[in-house]
N, CA, C and O atoms as a GROMACS GRO file, in nm:
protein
  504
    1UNK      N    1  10.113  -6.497  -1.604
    1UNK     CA    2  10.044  -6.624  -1.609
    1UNK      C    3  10.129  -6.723  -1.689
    1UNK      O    4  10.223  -6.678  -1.755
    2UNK      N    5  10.105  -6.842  -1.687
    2UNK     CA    6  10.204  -6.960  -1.730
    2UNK      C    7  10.136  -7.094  -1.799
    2UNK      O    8  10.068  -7.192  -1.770
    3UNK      N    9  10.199  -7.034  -1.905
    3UNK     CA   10  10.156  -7.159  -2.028
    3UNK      C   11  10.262  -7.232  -2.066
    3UNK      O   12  10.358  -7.211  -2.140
    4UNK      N   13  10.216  -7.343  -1.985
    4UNK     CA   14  10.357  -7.460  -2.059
    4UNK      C   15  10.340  -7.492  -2.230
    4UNK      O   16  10.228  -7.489  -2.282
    5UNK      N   17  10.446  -7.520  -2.296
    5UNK     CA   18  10.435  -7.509  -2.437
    5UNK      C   19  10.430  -7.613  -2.445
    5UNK      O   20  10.348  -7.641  -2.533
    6UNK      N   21  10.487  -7.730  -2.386
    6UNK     CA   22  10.470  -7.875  -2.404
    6UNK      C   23  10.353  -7.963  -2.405
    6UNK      O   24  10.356  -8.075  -2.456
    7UNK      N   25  10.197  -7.886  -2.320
    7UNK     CA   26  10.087  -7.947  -2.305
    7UNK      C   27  10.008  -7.920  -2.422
    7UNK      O   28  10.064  -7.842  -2.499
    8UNK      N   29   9.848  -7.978  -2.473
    8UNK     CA   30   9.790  -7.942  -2.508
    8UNK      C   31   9.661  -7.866  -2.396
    8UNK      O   32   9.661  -7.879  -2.273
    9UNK      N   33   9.583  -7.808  -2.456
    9UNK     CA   34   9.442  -7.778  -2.354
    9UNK      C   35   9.290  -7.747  -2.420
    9UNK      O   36   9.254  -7.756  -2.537
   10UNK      N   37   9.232  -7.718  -2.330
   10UNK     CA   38   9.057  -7.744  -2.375
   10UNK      C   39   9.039  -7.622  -2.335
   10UNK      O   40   9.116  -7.551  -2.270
   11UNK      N   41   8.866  -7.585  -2.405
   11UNK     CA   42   8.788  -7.466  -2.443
   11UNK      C   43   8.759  -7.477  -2.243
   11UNK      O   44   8.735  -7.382  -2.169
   12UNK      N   45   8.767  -7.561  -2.220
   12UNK     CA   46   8.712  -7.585  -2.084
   12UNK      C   47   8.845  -7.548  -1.983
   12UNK      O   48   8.807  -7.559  -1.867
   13UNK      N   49   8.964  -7.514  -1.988
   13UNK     CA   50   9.050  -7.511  -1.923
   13UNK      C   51   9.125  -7.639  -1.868
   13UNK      O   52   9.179  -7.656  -1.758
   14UNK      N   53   9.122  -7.663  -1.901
   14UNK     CA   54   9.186  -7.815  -1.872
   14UNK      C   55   9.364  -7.803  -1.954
   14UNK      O   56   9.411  -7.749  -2.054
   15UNK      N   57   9.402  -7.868  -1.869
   15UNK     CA   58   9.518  -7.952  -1.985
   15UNK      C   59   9.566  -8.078  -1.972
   15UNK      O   60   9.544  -8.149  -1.874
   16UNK      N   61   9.622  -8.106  -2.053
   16UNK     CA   62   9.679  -8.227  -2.078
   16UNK      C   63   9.806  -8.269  -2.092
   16UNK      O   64   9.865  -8.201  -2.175
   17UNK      N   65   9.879  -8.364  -2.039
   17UNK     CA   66  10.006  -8.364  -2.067
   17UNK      C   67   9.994  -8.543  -2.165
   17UNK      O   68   9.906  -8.609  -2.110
   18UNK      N   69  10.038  -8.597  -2.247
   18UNK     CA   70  10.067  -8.741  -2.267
   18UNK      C   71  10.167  -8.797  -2.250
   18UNK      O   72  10.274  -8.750  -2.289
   19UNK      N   73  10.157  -8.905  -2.190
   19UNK     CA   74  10.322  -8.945  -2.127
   19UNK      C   75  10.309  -9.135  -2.215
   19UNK      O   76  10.288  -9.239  -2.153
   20UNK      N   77  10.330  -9.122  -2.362
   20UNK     CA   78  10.312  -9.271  -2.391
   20UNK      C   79  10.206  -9.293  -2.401
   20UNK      O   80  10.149  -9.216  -2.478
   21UNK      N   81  10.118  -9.406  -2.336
   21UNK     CA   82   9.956  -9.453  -2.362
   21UNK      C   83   9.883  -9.371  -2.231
   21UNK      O   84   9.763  -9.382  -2.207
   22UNK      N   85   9.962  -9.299  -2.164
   22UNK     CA   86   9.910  -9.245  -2.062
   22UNK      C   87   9.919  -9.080  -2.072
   22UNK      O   88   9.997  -9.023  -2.148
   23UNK      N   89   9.820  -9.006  -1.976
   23UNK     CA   90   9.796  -8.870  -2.011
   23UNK      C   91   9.798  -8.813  -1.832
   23UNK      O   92   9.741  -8.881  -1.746
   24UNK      N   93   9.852  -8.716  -1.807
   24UNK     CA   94   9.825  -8.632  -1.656
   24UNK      C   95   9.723  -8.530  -1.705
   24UNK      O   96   9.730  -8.486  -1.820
   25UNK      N   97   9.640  -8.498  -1.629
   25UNK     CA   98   9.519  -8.358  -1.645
   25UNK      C   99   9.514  -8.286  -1.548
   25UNK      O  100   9.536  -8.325  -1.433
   26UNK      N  101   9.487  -8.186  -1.577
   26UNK     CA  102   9.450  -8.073  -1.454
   26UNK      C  103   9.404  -7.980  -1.512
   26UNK      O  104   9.356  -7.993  -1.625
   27UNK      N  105   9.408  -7.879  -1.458
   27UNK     CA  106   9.360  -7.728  -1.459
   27UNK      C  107   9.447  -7.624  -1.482
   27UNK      O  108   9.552  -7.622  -1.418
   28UNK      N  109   9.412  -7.497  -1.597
   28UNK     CA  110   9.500  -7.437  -1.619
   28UNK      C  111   9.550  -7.338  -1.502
   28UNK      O  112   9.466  -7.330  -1.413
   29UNK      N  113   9.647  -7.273  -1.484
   29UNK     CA  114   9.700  -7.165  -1.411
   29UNK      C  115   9.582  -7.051  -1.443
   29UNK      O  116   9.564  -6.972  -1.351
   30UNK      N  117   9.500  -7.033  -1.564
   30UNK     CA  118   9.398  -6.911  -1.587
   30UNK      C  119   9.305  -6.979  -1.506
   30UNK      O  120   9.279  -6.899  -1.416
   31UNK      N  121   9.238  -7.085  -1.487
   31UNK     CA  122   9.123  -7.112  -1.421
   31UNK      C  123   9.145  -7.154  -1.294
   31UNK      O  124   9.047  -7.158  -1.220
   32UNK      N  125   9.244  -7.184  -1.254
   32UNK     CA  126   9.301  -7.189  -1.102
   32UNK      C  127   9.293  -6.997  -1.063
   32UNK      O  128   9.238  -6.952  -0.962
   33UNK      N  129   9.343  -6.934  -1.142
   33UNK     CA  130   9.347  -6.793  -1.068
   33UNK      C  131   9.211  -6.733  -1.074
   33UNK      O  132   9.178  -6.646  -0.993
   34UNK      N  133   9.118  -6.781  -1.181
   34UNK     CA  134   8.942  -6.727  -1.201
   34UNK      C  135   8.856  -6.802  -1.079
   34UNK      O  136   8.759  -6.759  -1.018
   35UNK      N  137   8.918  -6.913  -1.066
   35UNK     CA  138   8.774  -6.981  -0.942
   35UNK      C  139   8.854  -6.916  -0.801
   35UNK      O  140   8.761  -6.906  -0.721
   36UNK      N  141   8.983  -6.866  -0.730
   36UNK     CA  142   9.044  -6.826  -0.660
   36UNK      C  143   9.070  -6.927  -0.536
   36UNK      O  144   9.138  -7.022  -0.574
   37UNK      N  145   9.038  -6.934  -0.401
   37UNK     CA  146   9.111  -7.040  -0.345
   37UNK      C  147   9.026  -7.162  -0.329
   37UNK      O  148   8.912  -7.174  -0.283
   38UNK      N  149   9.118  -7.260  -0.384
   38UNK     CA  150   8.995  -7.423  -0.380
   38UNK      C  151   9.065  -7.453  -0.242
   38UNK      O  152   9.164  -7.440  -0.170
   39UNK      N  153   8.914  -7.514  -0.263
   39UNK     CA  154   8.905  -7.588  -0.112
   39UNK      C  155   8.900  -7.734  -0.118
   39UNK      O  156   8.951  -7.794  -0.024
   40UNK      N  157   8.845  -7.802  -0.216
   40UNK     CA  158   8.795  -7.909  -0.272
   40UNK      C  159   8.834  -7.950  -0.375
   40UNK      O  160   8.828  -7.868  -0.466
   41UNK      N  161   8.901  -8.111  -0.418
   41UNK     CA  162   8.898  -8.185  -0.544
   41UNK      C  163   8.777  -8.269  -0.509
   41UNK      O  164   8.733  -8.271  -0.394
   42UNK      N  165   8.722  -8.337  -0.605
   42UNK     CA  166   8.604  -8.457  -0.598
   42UNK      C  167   8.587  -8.548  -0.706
   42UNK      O  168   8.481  -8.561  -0.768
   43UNK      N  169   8.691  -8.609  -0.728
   43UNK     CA  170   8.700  -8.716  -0.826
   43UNK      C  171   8.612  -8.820  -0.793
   43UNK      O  172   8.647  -8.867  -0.685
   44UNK      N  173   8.495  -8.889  -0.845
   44UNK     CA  174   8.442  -8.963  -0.847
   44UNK      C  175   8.456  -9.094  -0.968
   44UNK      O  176   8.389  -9.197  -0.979
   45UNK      N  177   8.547  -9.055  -1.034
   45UNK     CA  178   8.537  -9.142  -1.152
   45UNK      C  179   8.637  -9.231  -1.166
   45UNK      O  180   8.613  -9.311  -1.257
   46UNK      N  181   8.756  -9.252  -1.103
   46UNK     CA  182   8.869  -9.320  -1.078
   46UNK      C  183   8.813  -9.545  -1.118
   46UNK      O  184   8.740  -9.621  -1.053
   47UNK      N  185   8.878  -9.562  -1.222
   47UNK     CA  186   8.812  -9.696  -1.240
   47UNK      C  187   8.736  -9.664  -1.352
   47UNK      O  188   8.689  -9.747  -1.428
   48UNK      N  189   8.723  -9.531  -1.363
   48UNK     CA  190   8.598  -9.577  -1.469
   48UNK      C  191   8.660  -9.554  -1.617
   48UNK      O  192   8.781  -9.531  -1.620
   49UNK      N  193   8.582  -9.560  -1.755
   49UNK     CA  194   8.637  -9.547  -1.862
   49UNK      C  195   8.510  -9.435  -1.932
   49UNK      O  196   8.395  -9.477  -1.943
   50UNK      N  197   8.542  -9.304  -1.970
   50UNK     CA  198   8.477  -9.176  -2.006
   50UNK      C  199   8.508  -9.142  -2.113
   50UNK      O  200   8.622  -9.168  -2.153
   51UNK      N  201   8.410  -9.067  -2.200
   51UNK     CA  202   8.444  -9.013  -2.309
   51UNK      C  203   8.517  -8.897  -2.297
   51UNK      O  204   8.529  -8.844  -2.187
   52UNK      N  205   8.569  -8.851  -2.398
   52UNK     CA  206   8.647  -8.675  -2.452
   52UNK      C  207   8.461  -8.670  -2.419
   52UNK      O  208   8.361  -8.739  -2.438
   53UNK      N  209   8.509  -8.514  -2.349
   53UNK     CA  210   8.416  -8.425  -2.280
   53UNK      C  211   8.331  -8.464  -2.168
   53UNK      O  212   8.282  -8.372  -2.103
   54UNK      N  213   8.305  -8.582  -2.136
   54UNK     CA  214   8.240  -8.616  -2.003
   54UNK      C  215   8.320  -8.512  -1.845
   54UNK      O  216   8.413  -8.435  -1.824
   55UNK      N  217   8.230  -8.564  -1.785
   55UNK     CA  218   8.280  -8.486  -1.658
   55UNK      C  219   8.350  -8.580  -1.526
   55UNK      O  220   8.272  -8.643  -1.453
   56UNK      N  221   8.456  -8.583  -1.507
   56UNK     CA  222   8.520  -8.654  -1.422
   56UNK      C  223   8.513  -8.655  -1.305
   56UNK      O  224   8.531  -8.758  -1.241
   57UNK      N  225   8.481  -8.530  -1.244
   57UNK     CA  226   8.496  -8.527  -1.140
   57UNK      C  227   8.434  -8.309  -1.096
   57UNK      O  228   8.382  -8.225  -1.169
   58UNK      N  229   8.471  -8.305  -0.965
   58UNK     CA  230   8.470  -8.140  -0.964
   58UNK      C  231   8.557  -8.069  -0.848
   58UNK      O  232   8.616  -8.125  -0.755
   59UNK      N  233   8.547  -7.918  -0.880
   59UNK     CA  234   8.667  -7.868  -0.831
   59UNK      C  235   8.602  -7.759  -0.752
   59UNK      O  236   8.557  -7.665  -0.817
   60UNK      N  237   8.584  -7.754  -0.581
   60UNK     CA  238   8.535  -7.653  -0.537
   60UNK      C  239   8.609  -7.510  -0.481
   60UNK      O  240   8.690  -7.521  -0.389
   61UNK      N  241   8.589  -7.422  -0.518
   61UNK     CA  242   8.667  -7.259  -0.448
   61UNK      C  243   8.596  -7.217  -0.350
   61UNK      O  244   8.487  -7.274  -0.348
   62UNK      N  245   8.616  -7.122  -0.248
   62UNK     CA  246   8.549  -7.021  -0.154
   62UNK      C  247   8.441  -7.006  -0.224
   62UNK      O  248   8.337  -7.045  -0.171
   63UNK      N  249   8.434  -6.955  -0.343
   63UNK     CA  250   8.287  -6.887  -0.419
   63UNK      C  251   8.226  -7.009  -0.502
   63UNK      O  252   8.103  -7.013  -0.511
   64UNK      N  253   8.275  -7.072  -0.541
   64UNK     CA  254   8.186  -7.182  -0.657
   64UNK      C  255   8.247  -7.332  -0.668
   64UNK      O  256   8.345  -7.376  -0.609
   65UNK      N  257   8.167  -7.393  -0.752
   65UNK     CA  258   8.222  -7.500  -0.767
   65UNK      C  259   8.198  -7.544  -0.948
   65UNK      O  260   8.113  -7.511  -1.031
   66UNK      N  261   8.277  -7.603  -0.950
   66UNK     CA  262   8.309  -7.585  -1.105
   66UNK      C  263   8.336  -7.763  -1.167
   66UNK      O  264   8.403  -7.848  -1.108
   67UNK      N  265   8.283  -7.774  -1.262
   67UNK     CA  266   8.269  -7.967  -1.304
   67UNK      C  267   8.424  -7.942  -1.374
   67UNK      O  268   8.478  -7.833  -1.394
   68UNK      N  269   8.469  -8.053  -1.399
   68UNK     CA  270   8.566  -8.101  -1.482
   68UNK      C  271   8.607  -8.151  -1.574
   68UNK      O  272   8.686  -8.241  -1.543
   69UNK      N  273   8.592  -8.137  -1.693
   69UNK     CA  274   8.582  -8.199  -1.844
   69UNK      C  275   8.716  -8.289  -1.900
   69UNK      O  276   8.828  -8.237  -1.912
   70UNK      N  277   8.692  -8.415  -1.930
   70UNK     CA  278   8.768  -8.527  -1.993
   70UNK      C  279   8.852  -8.458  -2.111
   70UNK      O  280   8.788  -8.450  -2.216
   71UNK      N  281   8.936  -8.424  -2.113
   71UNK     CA  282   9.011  -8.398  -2.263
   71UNK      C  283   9.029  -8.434  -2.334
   71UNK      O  284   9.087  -8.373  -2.423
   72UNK      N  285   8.978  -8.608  -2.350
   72UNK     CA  286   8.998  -8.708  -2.444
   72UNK      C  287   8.963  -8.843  -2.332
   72UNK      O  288   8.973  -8.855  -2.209
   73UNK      N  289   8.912  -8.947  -2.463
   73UNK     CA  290   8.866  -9.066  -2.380
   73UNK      C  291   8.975  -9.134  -2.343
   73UNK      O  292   9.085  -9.121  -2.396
   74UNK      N  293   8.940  -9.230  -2.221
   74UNK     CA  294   9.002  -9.255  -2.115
   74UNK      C  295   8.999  -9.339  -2.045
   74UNK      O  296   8.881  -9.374  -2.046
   75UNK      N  297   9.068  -9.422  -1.957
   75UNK     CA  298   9.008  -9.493  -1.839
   75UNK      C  299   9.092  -9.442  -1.730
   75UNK      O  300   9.213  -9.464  -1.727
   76UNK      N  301   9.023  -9.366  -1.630
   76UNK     CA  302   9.062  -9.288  -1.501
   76UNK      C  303   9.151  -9.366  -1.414
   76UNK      O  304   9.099  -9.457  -1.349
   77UNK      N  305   9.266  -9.346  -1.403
   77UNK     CA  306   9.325  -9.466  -1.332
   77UNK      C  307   9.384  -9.408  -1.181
   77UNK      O  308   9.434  -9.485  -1.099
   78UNK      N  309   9.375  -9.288  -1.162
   78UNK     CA  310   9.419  -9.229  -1.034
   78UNK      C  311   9.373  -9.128  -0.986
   78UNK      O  312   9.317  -9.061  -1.073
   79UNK      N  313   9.370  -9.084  -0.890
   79UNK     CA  314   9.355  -8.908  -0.874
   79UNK      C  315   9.500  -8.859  -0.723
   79UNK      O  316   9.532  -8.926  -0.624
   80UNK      N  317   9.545  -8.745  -0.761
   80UNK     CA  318   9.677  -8.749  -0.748
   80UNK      C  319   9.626  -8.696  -0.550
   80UNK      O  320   9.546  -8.609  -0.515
   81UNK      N  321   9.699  -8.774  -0.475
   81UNK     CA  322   9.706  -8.819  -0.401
   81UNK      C  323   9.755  -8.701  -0.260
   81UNK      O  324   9.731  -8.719  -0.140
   82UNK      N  325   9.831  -8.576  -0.326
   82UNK     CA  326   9.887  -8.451  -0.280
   82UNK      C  327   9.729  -8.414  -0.298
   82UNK      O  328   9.658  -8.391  -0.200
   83UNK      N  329   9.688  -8.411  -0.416
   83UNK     CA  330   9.559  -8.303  -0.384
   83UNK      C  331   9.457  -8.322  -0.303
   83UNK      O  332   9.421  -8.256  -0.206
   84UNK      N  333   9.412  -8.420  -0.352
   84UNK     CA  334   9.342  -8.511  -0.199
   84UNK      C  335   9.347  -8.398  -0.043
   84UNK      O  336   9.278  -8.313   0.014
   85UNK      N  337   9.465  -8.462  -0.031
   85UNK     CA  338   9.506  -8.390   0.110
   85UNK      C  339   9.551  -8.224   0.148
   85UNK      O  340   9.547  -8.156   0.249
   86UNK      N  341   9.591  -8.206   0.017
   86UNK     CA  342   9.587  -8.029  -0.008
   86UNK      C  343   9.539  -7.995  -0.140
   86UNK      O  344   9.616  -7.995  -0.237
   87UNK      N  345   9.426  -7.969  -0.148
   87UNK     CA  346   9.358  -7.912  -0.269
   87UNK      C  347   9.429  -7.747  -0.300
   87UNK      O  348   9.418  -7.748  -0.422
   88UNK      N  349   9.473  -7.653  -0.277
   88UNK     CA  350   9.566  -7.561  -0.253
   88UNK      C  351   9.716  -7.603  -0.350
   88UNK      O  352   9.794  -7.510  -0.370
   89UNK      N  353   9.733  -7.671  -0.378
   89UNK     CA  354   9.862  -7.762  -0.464
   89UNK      C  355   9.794  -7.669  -0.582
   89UNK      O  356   9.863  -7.586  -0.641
   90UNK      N  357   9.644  -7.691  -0.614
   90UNK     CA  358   9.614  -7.651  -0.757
   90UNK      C  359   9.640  -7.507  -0.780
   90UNK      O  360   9.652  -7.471  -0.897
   91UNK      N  361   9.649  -7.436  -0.702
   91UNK     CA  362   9.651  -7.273  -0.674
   91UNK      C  363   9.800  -7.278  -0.713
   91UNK      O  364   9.866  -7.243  -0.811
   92UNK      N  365   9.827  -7.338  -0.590
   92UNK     CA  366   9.976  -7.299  -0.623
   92UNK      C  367  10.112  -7.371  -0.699
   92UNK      O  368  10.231  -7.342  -0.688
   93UNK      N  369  10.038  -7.487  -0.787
   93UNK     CA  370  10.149  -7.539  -0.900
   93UNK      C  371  10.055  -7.591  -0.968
   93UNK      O  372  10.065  -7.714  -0.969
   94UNK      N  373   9.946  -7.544  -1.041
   94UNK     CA  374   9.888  -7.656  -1.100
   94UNK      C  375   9.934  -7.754  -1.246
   94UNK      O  376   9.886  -7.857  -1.293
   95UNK      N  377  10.019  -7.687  -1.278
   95UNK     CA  378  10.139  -7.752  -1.375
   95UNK      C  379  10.176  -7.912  -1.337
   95UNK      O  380  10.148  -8.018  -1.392
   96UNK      N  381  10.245  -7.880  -1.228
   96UNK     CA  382  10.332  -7.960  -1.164
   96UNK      C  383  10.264  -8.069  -1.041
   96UNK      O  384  10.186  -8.158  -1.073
   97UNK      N  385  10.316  -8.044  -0.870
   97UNK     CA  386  10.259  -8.099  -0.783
   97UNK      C  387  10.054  -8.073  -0.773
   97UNK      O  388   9.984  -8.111  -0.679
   98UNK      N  389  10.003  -8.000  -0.899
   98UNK     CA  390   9.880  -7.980  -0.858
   98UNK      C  391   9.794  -8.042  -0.970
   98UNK      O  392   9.691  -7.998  -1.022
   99UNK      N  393   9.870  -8.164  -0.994
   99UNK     CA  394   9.772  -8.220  -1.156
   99UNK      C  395   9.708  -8.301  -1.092
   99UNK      O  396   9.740  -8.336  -0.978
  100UNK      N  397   9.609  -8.343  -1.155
  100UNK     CA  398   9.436  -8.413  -1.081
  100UNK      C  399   9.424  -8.575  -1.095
  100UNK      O  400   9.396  -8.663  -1.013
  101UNK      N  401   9.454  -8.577  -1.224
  101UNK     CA  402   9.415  -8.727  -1.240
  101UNK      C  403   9.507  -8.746  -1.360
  101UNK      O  404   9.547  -8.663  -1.442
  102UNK      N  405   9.536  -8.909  -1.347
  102UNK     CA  406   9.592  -8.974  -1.434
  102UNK      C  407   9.516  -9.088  -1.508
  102UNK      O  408   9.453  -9.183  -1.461
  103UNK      N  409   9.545  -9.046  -1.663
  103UNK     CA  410   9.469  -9.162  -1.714
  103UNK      C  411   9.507  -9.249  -1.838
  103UNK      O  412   9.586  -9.184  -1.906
  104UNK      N  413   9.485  -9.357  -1.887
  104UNK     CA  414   9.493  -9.448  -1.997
  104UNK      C  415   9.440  -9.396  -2.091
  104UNK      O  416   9.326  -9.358  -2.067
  105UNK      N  417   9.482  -9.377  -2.204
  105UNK     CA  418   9.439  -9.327  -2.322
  105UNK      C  419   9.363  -9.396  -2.417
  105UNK      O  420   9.438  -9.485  -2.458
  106UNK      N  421   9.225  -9.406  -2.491
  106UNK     CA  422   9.134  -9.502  -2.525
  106UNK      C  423   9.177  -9.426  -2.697
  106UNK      O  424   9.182  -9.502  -2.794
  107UNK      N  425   9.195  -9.332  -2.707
  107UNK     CA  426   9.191  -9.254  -2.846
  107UNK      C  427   9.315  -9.183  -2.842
  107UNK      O  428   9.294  -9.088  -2.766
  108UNK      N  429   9.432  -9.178  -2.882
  108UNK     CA  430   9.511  -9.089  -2.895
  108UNK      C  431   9.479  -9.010  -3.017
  108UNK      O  432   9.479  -8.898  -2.966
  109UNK      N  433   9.465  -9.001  -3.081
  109UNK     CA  434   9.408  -8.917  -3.219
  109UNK      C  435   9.326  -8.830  -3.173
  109UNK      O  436   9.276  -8.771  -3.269
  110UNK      N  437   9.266  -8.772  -3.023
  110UNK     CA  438   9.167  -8.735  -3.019
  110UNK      C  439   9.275  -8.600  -2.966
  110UNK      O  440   9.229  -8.487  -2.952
  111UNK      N  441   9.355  -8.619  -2.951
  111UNK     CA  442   9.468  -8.486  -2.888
  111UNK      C  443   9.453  -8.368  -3.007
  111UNK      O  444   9.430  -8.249  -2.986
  112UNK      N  445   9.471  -8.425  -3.124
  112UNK     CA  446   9.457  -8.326  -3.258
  112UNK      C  447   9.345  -8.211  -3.229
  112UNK      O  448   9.358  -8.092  -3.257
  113UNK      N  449   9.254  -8.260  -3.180
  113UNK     CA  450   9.111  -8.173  -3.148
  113UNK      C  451   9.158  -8.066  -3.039
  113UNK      O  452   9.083  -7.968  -3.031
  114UNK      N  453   9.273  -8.069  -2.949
  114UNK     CA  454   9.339  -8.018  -2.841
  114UNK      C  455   9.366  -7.859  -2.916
  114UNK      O  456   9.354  -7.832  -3.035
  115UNK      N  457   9.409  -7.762  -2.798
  115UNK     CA  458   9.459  -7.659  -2.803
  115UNK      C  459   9.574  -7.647  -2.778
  115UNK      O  460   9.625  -7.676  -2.670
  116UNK      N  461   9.632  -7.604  -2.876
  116UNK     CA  462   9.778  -7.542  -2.906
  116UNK      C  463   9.811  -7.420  -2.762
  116UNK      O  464   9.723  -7.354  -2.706
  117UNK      N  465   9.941  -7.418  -2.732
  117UNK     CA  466   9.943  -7.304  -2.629
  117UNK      C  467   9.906  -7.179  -2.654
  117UNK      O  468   9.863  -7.096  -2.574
  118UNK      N  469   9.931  -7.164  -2.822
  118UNK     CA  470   9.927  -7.031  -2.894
  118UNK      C  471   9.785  -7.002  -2.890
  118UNK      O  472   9.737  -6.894  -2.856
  119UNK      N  473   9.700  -7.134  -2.939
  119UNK     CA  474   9.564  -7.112  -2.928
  119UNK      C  475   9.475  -7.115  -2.794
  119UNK      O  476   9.354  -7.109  -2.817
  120UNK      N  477   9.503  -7.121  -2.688
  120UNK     CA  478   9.500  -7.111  -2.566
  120UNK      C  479   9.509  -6.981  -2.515
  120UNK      O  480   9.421  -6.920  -2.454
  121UNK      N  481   9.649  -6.933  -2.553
  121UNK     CA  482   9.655  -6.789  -2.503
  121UNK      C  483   9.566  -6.690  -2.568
  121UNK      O  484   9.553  -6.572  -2.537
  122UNK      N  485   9.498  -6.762  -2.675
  122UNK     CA  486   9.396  -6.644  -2.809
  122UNK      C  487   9.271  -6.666  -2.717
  122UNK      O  488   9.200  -6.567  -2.702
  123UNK      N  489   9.236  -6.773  -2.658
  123UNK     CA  490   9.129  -6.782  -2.585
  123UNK      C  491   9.111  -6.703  -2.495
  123UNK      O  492   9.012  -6.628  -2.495
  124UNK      N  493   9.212  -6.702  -2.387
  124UNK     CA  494   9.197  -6.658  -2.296
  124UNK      C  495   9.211  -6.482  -2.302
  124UNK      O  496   9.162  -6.418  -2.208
  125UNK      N  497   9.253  -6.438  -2.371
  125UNK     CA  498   9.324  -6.283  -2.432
  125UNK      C  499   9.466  -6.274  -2.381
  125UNK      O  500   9.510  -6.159  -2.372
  126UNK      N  501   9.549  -6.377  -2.345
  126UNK     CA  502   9.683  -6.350  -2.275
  126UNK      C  503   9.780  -6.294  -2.396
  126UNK      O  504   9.897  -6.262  -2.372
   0.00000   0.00000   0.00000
């Protein structure tokens, strides 16, 4: 399994990358391999401005469907445009070509509250 050291992440599986006043999010490689093959992204929130922990949007698999948690406040400014059209990107890079949404950062201070990779891998038992 694959933990980039450069991101932070959430109790919720999420991560985060910050790029400047801006942040990429997605889903970890552990919760991409626990929900198994998605079929579905469903961003509804694109435009909007959300708190750390609201729900952005959701992510459906063969078996379930699963909400999506804000990692920090925000204003939703995209949803990535590959997934859209192949939700399967998240399975198979969710690092990379399989990140979800892009957003404006309302709080950067709120990253501190974030998970360390080290503390990530304690979560998960990796």
């Amino acid at each position: 399994m694959n933990f980039p050291g450069e991101l932070k992440y959430t109790q919720d599986h999420e991560w985060i990358r910050i790029e400047g006043d801006t942040a990429v999010v997605g889903i970890t490689d552990f919760a991409q391999s626990e929900l198994g093959d998605i079929v579905f992204v469903d961003i509804t929130s694109v435009g909007q401005s959300l708190a750390k922990g609201e729900v952005f949007g959701s992510i459906e698999a063969v078996k379930t469907v699963s909400d999506l948690f804000l990692p920090i406040a925000g204003d939703v400014l995209e949803i990535n445009p590959e997934v859209e059209k192949s939700p399967e990107l998240v399975n198979d890079d969710p690092y990379g070509r399989g990140w979800i949404i892009r957003l404006k950062l309302t709080d950067g201070a709120e990253t501190d509250d974030l998970l360390s990779v080290e503390a990530y891998k304690d979560l998960v038992g990796a």
